[in-house]
N, CA, C and O atoms as a GROMACS GRO file, in nm:
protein
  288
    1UNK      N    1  -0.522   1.038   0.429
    1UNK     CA    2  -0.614   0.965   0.346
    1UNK      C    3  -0.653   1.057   0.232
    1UNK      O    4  -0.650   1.180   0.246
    2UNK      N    5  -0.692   0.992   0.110
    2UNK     CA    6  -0.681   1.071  -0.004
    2UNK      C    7  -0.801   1.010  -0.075
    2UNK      O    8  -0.793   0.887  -0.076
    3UNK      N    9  -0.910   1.059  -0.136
    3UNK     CA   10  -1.005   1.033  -0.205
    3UNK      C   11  -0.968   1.004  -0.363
    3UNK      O   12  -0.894   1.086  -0.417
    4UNK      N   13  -1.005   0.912  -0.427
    4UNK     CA   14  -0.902   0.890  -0.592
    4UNK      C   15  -0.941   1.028  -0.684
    4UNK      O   16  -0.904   1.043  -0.801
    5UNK      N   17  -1.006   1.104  -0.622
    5UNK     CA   18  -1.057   1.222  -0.736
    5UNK      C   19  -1.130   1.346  -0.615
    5UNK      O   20  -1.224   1.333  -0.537
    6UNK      N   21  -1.056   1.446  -0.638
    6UNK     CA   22  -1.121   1.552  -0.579
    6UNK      C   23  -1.038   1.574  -0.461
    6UNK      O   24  -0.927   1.526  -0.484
    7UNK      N   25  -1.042   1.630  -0.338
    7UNK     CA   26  -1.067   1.670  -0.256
    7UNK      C   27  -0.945   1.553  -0.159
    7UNK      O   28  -0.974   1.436  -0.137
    8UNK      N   29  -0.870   1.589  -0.134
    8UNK     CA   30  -0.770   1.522  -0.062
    8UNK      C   31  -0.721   1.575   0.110
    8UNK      O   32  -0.684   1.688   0.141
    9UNK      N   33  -0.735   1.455   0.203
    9UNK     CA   34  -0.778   1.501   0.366
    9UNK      C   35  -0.628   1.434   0.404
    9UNK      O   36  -0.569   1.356   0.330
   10UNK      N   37  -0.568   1.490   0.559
   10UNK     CA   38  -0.445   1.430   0.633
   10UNK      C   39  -0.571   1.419   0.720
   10UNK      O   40  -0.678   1.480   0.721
   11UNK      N   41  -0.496   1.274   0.825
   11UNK     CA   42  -0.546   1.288   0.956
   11UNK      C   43  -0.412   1.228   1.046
   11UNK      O   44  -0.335   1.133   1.030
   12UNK      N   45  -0.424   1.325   1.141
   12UNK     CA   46  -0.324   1.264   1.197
   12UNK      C   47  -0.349   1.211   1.311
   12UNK      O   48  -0.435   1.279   1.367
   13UNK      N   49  -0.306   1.093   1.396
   13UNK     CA   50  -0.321   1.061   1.493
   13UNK      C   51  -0.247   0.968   1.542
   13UNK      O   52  -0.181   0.876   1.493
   14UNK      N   53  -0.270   1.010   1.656
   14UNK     CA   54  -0.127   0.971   1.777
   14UNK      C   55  -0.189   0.966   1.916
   14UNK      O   56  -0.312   0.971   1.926
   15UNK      N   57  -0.107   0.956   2.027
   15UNK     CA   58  -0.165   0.929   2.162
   15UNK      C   59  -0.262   1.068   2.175
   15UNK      O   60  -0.326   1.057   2.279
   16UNK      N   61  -0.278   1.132   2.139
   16UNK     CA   62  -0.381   1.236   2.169
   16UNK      C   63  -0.495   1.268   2.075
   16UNK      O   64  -0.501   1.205   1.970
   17UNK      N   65  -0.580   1.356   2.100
   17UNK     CA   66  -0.658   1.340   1.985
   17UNK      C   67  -0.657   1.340   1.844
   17UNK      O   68  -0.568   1.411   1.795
   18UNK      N   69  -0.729   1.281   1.764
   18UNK     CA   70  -0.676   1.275   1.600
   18UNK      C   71  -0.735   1.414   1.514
   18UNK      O   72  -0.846   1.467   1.527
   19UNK      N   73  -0.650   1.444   1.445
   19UNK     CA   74  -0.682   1.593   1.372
   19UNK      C   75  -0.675   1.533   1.270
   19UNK      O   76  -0.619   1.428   1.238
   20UNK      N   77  -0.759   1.635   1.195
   20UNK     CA   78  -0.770   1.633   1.031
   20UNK      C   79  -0.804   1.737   0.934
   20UNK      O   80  -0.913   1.795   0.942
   21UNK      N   81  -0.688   1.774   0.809
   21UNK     CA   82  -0.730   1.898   0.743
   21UNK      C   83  -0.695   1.893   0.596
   21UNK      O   84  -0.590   1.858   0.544
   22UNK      N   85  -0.802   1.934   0.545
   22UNK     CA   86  -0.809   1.924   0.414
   22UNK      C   87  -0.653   1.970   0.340
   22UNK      O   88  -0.608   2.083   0.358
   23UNK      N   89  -0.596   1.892   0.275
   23UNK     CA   90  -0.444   1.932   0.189
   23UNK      C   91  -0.467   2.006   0.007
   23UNK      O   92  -0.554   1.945  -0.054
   24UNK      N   93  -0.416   2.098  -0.058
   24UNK     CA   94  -0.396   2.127  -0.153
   24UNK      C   95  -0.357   2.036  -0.250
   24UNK      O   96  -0.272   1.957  -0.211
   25UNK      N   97  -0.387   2.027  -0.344
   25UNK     CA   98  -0.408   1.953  -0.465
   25UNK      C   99  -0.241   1.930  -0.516
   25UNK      O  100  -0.208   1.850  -0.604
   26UNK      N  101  -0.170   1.998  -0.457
   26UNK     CA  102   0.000   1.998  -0.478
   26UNK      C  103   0.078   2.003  -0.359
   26UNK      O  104   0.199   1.985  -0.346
   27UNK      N  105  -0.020   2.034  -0.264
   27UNK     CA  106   0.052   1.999  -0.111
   27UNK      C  107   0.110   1.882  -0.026
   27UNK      O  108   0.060   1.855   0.083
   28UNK      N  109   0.210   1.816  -0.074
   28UNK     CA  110   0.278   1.722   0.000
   28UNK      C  111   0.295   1.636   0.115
   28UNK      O  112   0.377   1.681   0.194
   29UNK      N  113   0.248   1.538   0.145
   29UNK     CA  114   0.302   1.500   0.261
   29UNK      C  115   0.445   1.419   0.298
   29UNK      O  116   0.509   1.353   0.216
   30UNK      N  117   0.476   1.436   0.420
   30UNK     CA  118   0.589   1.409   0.470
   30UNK      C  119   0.636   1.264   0.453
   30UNK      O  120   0.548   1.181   0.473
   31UNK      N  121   0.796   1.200   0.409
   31UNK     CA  122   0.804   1.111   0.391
   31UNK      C  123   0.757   0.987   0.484
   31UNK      O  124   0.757   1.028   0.600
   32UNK      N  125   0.726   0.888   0.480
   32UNK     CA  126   0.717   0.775   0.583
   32UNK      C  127   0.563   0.772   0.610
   32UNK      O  128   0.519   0.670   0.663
   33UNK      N  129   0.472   0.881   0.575
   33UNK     CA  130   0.307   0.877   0.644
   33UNK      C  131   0.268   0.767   0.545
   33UNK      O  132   0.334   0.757   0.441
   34UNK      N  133   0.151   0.674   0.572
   34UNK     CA  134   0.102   0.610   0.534
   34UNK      C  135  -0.008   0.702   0.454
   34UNK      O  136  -0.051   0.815   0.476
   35UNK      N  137  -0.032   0.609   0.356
   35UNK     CA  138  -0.168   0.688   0.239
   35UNK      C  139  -0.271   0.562   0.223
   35UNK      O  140  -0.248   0.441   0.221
   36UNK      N  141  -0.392   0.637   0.214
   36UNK     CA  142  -0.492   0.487   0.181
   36UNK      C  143  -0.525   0.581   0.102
   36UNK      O  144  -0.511   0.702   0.121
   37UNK      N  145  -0.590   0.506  -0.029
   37UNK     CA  146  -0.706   0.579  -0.142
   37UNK      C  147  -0.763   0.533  -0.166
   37UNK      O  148  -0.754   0.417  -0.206
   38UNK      N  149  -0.890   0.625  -0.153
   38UNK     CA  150  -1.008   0.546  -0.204
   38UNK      C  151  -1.141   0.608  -0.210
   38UNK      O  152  -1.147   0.716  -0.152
   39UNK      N  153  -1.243   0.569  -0.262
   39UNK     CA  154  -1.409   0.661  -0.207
   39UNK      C  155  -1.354   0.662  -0.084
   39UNK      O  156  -1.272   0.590  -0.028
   40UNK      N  157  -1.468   0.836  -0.026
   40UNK     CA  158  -1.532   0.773   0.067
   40UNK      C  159  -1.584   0.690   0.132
   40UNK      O  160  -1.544   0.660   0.244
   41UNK      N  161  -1.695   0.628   0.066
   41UNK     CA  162  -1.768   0.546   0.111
   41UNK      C  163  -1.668   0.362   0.175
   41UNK      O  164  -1.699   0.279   0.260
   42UNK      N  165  -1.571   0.370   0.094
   42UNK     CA  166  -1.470   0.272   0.084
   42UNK      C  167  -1.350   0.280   0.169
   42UNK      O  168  -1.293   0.186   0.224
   43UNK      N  169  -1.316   0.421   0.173
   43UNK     CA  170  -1.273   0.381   0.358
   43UNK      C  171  -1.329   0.425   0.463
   43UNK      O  172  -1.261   0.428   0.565
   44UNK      N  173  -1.453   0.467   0.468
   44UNK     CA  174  -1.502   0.483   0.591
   44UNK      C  175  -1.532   0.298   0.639
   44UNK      O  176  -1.517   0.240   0.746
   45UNK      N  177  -1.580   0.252   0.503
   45UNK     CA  178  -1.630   0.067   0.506
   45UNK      C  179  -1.479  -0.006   0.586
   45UNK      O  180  -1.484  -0.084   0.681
   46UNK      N  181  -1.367   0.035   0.528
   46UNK     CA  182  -1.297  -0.013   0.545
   46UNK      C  183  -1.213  -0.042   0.724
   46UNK      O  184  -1.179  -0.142   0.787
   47UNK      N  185  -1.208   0.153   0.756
   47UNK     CA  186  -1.168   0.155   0.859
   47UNK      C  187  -1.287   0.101   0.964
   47UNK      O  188  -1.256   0.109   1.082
   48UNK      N  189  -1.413   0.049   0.934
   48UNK     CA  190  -1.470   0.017   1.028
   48UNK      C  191  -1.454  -0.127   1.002
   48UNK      O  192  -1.489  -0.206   1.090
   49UNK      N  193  -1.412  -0.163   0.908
   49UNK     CA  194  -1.391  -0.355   0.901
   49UNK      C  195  -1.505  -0.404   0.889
   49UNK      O  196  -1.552  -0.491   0.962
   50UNK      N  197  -1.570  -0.341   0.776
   50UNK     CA  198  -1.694  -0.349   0.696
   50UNK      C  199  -1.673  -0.379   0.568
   50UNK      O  200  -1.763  -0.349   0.489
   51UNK      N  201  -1.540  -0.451   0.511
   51UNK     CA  202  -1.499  -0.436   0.378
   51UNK      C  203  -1.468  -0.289   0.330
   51UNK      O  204  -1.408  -0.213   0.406
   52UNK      N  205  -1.510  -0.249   0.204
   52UNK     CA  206  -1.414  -0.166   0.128
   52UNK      C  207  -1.299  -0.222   0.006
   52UNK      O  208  -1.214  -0.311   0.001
   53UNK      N  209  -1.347  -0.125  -0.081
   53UNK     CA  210  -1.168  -0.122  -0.148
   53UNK      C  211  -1.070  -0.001  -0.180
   53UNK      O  212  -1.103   0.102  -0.240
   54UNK      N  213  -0.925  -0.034  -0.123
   54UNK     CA  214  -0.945   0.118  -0.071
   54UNK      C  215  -0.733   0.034  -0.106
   54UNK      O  216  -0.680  -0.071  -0.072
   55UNK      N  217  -0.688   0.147  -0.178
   55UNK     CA  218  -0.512   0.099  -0.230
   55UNK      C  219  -0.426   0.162  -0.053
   55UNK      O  220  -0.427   0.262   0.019
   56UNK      N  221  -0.368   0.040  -0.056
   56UNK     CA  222  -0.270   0.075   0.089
   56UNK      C  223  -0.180  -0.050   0.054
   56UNK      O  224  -0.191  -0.171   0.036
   57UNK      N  225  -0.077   0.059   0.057
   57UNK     CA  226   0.034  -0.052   0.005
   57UNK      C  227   0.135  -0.053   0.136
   57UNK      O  228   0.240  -0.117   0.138
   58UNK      N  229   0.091   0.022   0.235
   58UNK     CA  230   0.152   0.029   0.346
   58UNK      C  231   0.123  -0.102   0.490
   58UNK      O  232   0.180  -0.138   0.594
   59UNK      N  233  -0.004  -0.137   0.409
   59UNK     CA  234  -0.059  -0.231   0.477
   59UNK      C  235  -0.134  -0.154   0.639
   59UNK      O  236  -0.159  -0.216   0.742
   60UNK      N  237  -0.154  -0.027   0.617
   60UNK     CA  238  -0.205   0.052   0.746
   60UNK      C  239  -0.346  -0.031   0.781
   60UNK      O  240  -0.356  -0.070   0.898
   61UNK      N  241  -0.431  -0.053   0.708
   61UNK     CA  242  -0.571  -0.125   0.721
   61UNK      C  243  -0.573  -0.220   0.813
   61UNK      O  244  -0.634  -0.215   0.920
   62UNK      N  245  -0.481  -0.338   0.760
   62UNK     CA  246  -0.407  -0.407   0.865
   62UNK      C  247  -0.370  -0.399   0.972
   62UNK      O  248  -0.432  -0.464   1.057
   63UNK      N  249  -0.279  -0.335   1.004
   63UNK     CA  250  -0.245  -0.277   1.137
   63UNK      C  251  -0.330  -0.214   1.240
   63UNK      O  252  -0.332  -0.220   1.364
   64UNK      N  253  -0.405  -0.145   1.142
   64UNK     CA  254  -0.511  -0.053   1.222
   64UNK      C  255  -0.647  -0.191   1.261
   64UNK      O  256  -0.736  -0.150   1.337
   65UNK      N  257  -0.656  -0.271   1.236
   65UNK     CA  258  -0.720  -0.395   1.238
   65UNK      C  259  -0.703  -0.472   1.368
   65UNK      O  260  -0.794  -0.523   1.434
   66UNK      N  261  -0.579  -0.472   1.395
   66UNK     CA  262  -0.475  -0.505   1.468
   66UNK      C  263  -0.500  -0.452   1.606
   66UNK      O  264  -0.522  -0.519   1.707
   67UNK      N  265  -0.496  -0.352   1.599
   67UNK     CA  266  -0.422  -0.264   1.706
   67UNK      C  267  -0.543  -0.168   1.724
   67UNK      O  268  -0.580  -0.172   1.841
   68UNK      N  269  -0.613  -0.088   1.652
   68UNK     CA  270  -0.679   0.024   1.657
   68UNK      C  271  -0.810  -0.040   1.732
   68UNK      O  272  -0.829  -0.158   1.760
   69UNK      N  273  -0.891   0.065   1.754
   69UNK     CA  274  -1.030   0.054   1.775
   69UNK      C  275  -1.118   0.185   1.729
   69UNK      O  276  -1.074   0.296   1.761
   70UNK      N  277  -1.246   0.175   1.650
   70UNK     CA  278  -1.338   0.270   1.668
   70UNK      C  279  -1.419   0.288   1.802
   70UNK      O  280  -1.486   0.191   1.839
   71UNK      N  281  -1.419   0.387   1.866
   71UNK     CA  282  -1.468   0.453   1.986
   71UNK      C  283  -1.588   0.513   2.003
   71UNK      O  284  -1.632   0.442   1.913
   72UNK      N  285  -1.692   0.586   2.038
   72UNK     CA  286  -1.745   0.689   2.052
   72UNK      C  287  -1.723   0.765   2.156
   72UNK      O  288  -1.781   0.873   2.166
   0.00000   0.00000   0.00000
């Protein structure tokens, strides 16, 4: 996930716990990962299915809609 200005985050997650670490301003990610962009505030809204507007052309929002759950 990538903020439209500033400060750009990976998270990764899979059957185990989800990690996340801040990426370099020229640091790459790997082909095939999904990207959302957007505020903060706009995908935290989003991944909780609170609205948001947030560019995913991967349609991950969706899926994660789908399939995912927020936990505590």
């Amino acid at each position: 996930m990538a903020a439209t200005t500033g400060p750009r985050w990976l998270v990764e997650a899979g059957p185990a716990r989800a990690r996340t670490r801040r990426l370099a301003a020229d640091e790459a990610v790997e082909d095939g990962t999904a990207t959302l962009r957007g505020t903060p505030a706009d995908l935290y809204l989003a991944l909780w299915n609170r609205g948001g507007t947030v560019d995913d052309p991967t349609g991950l929002i969706d899926r994660w809609h789908a399939t995912g759950a927020v936990t505590w």
